[in-house]
N, C-alpha and C positions, 0 to 999 in steps of 0.2 A: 421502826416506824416512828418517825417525827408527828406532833399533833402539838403546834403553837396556835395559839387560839385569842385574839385580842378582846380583849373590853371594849365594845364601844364608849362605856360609862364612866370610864377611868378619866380622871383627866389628864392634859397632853404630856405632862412631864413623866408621868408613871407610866402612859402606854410607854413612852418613848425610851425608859430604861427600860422596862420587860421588852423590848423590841431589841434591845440591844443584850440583853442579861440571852435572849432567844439564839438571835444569831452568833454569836459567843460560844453557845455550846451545840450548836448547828455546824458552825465549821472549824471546833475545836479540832488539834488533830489533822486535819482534812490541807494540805500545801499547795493543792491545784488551786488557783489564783481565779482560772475561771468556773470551775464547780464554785468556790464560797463565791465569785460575787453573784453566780446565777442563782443560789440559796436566798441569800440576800435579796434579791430583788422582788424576788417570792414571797419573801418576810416581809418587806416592806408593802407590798401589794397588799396584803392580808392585813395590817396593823394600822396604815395609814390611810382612812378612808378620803375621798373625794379626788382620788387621781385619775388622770389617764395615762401616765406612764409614769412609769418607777427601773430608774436601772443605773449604768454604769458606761462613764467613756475614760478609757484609759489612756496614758499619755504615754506614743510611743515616739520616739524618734521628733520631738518637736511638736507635735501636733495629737489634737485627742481622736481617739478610735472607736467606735463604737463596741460597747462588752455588753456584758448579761444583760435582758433588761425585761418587761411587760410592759407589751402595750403595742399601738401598731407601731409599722415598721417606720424606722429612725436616719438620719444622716448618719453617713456612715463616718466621714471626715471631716472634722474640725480645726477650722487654723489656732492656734492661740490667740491671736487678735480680732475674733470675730463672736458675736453671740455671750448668749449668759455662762455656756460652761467653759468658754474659753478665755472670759474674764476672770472669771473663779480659776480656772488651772494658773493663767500668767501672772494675777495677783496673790494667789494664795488664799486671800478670801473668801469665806460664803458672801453667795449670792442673793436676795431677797427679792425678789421682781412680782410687783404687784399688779403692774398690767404688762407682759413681755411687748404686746405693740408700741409700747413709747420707749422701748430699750434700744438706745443706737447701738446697729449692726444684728440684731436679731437675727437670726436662721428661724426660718419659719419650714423644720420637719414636718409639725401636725397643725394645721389651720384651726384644732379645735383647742389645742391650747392659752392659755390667758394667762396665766398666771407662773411662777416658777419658782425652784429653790435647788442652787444647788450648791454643793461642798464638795471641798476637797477634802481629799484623802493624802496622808502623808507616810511615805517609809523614808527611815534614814534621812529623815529631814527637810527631803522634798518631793514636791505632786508628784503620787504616781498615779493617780487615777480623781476624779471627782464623782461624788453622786447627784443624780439628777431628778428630779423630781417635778413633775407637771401636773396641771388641774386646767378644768375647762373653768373654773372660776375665776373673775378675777378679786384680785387681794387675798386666795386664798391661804396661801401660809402667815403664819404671825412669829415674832422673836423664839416662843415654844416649838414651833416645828422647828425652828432653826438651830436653837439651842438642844433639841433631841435629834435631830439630825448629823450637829458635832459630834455631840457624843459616841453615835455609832460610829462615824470615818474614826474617831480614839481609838475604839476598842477595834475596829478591823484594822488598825494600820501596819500589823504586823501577820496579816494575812491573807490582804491581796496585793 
C-alpha cells in the first residue's frame, strides 16, 4: 500500500521534488507505460493543488493521444499544430499559458479551464509524451510549477 501524502505548507520547489522523489519510487520497477503514467497523474492530482485536470497525451504516429489522466473527460486527438500540448510536443518546449483563451488555436476540451501548463516528456531524445496540467484559474501556474513540472518529465523519461 502506497500513502504519498503532500504538504500543502511546503513550498513549490520542495512539494515539487517530493512529487517527483514519490512518483520515482511509485513506478520504480513497474515498465507498463500506461500503469506509471496513470500513477502519475494520481500523484500529481494529490500534490498539486488548484487543478482541474492533471494527465498525459502521448505522441503516437504524429499526433498526441490521450493517456492516463483526472478529471473530466478529455480530447481524445491532438494534431501537433493545434493547442497548447501540441505546441509543447512540436516544439519541445514547456508551455506556460496564463490565460489559454488568448492562446492561438486553443482546443477548448473543458470550458472550465483558464489557465495551463504543459511539458514534455522525452525518451531517447525525443517527445514521447507531454504532461498537461489545467486550472480553472487564470495565471495559475508560475516558473515553479514549471520548473517542478521539468523535473518530473527528467525523472519519468525513462519510463513512460
Amino acid at each position: 500500500m502506497f500513502d504519498f501524502t503532500a504538504d500543502p505548507d511546503l513550498p513549490k520547489p520542495e512539494r515539487y521534488r517530493q512529487l517527483a522523489d514519490a512518483a520515482e519510487a511509485l513506478i520504480s520497477g513497474e515498465n507498463d507505460v500506461v500503469a506509471n503514467m496513470a500513477n502519475v497523474a494520481a500523484l500529481m492530482a494529490e500534490f498539486i493543488p488548484g487543478l482541474n485536470w492533471a494527465g498525459f497525451y502521448r505522441l503516437v504516429e504524429g499526433e498526441l493521444v490521450l493517456g492516463p489522466f483526472i478529471g473530466r473527460p478529455a480530447c481524445i486527438r491532438i494534431p501537433l499544430d493545434q493547442g497548447v500540448c501540441g505546441a509543447a510536443a512540436k516544439s519541445g518546449q514547456t508551455q506556460l499559458v496564463a490565460d489559454v483563451h488568448e492562446f492561438p488555436g486553443h482546443i477548448a476540451c473543458d470550458a472550465v479551464s483558464a489557465s495551463e501548463l504543459v511539458v514534455p516528456v522525452y525518451r531517447d531524445a525525443k517527445v514521447c509524451a507531454v504532461i498537461d496540467l489545467d486550472s480553472p484559474t487564470k495565471g495559475y501556474f508560475d516558473a515553479d510549477d514549471a520548473a517542478g513540472v521539468e523535473l518530473l518529465a527528467t525523472r519519468l523519461s525513462g519510463s513512460i
